[in-house]
C-alpha positions as protocol buffer text, in pm:
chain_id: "A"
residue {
  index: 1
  type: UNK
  ca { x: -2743 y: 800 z: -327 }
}
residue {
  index: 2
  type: UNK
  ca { x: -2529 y: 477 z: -396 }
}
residue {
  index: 3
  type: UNK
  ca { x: -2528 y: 286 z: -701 }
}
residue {
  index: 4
  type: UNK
  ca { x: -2613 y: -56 z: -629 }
}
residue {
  index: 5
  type: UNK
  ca { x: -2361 y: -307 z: -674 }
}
residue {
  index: 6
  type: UNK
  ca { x: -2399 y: -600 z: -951 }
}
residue {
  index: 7
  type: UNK
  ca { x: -2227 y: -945 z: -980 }
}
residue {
  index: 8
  type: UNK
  ca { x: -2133 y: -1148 z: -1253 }
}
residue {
  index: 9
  type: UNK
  ca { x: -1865 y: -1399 z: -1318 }
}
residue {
  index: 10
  type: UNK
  ca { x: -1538 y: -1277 z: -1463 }
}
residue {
  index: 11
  type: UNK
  ca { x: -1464 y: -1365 z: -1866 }
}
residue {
  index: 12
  type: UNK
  ca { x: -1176 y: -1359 z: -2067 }
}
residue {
  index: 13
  type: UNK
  ca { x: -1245 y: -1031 z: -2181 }
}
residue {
  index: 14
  type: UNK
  ca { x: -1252 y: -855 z: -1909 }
}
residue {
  index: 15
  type: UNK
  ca { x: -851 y: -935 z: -1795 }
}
residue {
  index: 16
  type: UNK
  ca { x: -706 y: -560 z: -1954 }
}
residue {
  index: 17
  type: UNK
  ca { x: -966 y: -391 z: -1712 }
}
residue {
  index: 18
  type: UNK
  ca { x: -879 y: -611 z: -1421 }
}
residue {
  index: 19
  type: UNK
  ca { x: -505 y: -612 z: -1476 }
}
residue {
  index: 20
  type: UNK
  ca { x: -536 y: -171 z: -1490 }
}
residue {
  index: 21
  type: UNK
  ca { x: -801 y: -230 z: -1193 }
}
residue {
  index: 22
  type: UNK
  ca { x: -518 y: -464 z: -938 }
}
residue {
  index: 23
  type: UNK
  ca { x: -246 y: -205 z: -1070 }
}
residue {
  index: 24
  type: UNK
  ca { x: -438 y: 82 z: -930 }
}
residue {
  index: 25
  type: UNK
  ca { x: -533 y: -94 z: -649 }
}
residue {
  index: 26
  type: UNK
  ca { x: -202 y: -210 z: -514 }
}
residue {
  index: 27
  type: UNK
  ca { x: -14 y: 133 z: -565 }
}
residue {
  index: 28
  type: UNK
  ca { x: -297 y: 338 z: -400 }
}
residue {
  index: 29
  type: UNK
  ca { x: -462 y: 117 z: -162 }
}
residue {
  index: 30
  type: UNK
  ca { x: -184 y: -26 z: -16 }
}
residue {
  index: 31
  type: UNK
  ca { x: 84 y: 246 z: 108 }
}
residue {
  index: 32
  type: UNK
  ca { x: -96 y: 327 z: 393 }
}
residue {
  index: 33
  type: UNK
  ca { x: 6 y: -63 z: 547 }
}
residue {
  index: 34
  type: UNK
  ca { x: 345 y: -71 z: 329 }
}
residue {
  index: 35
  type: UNK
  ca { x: 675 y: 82 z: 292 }
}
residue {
  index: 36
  type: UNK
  ca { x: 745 y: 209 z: -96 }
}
residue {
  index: 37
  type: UNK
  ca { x: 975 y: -77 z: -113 }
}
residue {
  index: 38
  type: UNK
  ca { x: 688 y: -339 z: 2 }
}
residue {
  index: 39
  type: UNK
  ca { x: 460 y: -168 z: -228 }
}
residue {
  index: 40
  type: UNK
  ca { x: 651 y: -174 z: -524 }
}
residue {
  index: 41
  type: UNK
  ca { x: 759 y: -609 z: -438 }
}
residue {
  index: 42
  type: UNK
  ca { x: 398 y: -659 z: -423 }
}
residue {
  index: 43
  type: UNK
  ca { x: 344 y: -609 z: -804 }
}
residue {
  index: 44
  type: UNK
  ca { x: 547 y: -927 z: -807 }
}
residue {
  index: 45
  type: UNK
  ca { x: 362 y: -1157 z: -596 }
}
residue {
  index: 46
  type: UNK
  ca { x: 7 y: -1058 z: -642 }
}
residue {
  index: 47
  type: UNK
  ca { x: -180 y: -994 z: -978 }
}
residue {
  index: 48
  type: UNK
  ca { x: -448 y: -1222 z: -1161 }
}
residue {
  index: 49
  type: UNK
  ca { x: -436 y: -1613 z: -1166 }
}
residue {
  index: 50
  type: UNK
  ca { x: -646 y: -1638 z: -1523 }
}
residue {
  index: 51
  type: UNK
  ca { x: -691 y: -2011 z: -1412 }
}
residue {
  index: 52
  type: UNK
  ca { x: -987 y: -1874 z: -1148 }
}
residue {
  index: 53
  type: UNK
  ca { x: -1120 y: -1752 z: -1460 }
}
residue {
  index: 54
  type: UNK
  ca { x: -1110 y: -2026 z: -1631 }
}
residue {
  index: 55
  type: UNK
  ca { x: -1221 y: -2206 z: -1379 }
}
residue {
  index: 56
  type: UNK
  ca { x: -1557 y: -1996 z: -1306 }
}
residue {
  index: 57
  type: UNK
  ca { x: -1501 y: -1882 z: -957 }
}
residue {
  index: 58
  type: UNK
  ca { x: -1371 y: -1557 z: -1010 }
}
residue {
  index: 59
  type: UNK
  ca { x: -1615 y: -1247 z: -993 }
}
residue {
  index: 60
  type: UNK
  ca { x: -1653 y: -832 z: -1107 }
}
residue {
  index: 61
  type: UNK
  ca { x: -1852 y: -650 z: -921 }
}
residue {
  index: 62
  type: UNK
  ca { x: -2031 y: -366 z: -1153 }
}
residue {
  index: 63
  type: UNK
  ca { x: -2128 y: -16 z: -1031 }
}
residue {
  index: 64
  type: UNK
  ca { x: -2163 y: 332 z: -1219 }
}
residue {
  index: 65
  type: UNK
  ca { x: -2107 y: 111 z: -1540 }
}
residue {
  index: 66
  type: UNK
  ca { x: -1777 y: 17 z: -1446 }
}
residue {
  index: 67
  type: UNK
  ca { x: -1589 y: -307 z: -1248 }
}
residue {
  index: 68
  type: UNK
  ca { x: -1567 y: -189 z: -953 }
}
residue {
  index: 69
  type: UNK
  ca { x: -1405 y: -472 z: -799 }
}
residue {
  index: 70
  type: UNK
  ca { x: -1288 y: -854 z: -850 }
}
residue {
  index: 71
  type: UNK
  ca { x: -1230 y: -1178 z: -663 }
}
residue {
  index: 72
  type: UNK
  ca { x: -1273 y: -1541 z: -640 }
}
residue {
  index: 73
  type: UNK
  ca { x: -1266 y: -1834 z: -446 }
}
residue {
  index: 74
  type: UNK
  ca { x: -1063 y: -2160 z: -592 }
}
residue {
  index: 75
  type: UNK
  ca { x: -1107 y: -2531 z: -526 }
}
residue {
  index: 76
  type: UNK
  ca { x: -711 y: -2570 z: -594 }
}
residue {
  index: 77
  type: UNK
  ca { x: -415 y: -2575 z: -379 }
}
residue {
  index: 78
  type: UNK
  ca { x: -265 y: -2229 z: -460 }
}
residue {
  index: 79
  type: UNK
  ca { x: -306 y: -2000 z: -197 }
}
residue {
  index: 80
  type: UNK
  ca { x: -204 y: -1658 z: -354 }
}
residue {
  index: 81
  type: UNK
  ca { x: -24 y: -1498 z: -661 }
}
residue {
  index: 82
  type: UNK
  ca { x: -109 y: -1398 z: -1008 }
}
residue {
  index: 83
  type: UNK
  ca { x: -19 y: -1621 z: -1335 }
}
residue {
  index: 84
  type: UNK
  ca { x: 324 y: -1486 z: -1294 }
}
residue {
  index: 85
  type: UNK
  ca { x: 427 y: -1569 z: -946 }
}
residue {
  index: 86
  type: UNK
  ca { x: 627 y: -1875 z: -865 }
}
residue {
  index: 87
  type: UNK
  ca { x: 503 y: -2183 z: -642 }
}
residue {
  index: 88
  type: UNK
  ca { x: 135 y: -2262 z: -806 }
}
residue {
  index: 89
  type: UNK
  ca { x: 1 y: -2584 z: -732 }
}
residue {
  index: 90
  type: UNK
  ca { x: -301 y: -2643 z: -940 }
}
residue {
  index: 91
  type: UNK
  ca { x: -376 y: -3002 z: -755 }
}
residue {
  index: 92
  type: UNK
  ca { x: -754 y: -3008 z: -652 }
}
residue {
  index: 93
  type: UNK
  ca { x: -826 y: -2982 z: -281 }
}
residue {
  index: 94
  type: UNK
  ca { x: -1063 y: -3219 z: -87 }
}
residue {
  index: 95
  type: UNK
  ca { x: -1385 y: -3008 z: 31 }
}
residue {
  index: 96
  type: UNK
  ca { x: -1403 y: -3259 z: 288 }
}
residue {
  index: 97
  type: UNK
  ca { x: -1061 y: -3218 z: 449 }
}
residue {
  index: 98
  type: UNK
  ca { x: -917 y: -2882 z: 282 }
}
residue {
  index: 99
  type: UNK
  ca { x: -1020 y: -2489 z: 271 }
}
residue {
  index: 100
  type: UNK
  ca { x: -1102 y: -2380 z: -53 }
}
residue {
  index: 101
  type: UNK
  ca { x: -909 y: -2068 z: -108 }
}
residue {
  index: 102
  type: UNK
  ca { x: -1043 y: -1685 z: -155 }
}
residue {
  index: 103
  type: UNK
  ca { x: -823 y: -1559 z: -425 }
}
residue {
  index: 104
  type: UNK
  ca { x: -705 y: -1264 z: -581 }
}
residue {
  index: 105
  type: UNK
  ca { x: -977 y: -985 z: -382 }
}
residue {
  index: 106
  type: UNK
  ca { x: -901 y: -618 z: -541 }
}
residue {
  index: 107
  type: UNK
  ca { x: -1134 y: -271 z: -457 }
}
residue {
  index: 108
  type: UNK
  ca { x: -1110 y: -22 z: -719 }
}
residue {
  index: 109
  type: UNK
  ca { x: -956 y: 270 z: -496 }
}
residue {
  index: 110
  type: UNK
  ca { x: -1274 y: 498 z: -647 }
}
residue {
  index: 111
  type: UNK
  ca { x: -1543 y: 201 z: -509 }
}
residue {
  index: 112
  type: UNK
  ca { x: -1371 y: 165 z: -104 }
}
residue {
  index: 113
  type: UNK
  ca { x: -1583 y: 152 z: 139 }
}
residue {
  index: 114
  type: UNK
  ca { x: -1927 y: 81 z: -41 }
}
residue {
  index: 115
  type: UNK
  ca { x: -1986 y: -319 z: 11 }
}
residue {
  index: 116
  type: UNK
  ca { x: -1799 y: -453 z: -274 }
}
residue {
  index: 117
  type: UNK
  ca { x: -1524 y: -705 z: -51 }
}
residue {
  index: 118
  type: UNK
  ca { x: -1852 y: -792 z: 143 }
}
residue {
  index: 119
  type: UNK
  ca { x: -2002 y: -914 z: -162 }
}
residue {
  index: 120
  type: UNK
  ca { x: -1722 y: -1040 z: -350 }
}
residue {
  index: 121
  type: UNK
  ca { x: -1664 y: -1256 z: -2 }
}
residue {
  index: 122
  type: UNK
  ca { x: -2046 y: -1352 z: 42 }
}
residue {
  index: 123
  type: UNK
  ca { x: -2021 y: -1520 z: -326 }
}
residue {
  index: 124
  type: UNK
  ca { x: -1700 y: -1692 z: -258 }
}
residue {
  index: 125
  type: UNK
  ca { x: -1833 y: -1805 z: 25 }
}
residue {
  index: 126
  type: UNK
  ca { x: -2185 y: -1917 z: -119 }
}
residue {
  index: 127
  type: UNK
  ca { x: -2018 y: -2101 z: -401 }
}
residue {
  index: 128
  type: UNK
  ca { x: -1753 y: -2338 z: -259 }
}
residue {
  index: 129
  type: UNK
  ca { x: -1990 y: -2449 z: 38 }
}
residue {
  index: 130
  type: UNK
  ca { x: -2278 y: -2530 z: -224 }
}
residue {
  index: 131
  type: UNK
  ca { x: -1931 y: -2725 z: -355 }
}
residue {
  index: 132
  type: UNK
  ca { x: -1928 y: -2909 z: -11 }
}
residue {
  index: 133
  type: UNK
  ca { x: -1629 y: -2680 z: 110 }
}
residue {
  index: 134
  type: UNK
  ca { x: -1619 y: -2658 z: 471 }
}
residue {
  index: 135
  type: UNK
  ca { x: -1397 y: -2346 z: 574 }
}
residue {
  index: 136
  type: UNK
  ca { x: -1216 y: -2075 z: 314 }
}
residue {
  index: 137
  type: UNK
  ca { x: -826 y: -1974 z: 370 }
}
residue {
  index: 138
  type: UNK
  ca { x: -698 y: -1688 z: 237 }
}
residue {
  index: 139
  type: UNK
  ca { x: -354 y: -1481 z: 223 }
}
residue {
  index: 140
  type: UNK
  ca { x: -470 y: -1110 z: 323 }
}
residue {
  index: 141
  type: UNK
  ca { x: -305 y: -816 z: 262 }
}
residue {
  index: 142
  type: UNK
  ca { x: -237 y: -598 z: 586 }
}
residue {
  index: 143
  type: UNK
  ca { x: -480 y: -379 z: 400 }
}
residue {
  index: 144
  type: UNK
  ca { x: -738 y: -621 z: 333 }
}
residue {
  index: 145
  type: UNK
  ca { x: -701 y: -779 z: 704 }
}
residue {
  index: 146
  type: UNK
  ca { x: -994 y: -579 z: 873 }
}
residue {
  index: 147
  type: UNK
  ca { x: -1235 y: -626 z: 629 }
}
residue {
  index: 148
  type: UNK
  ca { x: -1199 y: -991 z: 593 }
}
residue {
  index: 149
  type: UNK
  ca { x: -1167 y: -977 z: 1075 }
}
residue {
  index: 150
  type: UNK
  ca { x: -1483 y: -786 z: 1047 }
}
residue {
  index: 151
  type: UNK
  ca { x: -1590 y: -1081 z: 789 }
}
residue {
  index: 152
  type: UNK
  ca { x: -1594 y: -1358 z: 1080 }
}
residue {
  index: 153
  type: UNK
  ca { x: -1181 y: -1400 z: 923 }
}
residue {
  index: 154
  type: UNK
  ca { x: -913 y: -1549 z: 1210 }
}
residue {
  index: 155
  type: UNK
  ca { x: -580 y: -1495 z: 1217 }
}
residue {
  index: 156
  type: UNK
  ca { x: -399 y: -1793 z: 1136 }
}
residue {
  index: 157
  type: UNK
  ca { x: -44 y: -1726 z: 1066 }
}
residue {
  index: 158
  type: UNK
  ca { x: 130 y: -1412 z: 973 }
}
residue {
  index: 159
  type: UNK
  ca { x: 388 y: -1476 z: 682 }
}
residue {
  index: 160
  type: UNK
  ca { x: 586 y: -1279 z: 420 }
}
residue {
  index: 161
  type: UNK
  ca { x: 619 y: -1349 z: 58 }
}
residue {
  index: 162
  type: UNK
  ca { x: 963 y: -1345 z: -92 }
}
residue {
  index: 163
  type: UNK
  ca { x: 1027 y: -1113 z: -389 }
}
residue {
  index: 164
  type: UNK
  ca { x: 1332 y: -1113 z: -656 }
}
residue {
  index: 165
  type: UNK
  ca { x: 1418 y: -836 z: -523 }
}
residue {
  index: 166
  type: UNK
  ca { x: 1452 y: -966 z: -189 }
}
residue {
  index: 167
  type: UNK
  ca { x: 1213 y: -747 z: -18 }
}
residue {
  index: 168
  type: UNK
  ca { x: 938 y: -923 z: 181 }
}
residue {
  index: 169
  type: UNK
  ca { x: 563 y: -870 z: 172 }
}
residue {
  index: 170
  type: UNK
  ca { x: 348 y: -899 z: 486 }
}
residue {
  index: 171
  type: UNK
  ca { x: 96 y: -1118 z: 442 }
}
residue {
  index: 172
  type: UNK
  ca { x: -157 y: -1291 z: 681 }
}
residue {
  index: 173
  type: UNK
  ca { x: -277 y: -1607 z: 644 }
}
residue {
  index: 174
  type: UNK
  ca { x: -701 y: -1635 z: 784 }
}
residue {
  index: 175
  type: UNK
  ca { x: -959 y: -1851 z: 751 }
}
residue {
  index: 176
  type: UNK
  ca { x: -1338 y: -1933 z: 825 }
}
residue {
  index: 177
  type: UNK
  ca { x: -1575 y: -2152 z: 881 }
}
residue {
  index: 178
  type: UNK
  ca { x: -1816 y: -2182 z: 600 }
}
């Protein structure tokens, strides 16, 4: 039997658990789209943006008594990377001309598979249209891609993320009409 999944918005409080929870889920989620090197890069571009927090778009999903996944949606102008990464823009965006943005989407590797993107993208969703959003963007991982296709998610651009390092991580920019 499968626990049913819970939502809640995200609280100070719970960033230890969520930084552990993006850790785990980058090394052991992603090597089966990435090279080690890729892997390893993506630590530096991807990670939590507290401001989605702050903000009150940013979600755990709760099963078994534990998060068993996060994400959130943003009315501003950043389109992916944690409080560390370089290039935020924290200018508002226009629901009437602009996507807001799905942020920041992470699957505890133990809680794959069992609805918890779905949701996490059904709340995004919900919130910034009752915000007068029109469409959602997003910068998917090649691991996150088919879930977000399988969403109603197009292909808009494939990219890559510079690193320090210089290594470059795939990423794919999609959207959706709302």
């Amino acid at each position: 039997m499968t626990c049913p999944l819970t939502s809640r918005l995200a609280t100070p409080a719970d960033i230890p658990v969520l930084k552990v929870l993006m850790e785990r889920a980058i090394s052991q989620l992603l090597p089966a789209f990435l090279s080690p090197e890729e892997v390893a890069a993506s630590h530096e571009v991807m990670g939590l943006d507290t401001q989605l927090i702050a903000d009150r778009t940013y979600f755990v999903v709760e099963a078994e008594g534990q998060i068993a996944g996060c994400g959130g949606w943003s009315r501003r102008a950043t389109l992916f990377g944690g409080d560390h990464a370089s290039g935020r823009d924290a200018a508002l965006l226009d629901p009437a001309t602009q996507a807001a943005r799905v942020r920041a989407m992470y699957t505890d590797p133990a809680f794959t598979r069992r609805g918890v993107g779905r949701l996490i993208l059904a709340l995004c969703e919900e919130k910034a249209g009752a915000e007068g959003f029109k469409t959602c963007e997003m910068a998917a991982t090649l691991g996150g891609e088919p879930l977000y296709a399988a969403c109603g998610y197009q292909r808009i651009e494939p990219f890559e993320a510079e690193t320090s390092t210089g290594v470059r991580v795939p990423l794919v920019r999609m959207g959706k009409a709302i």
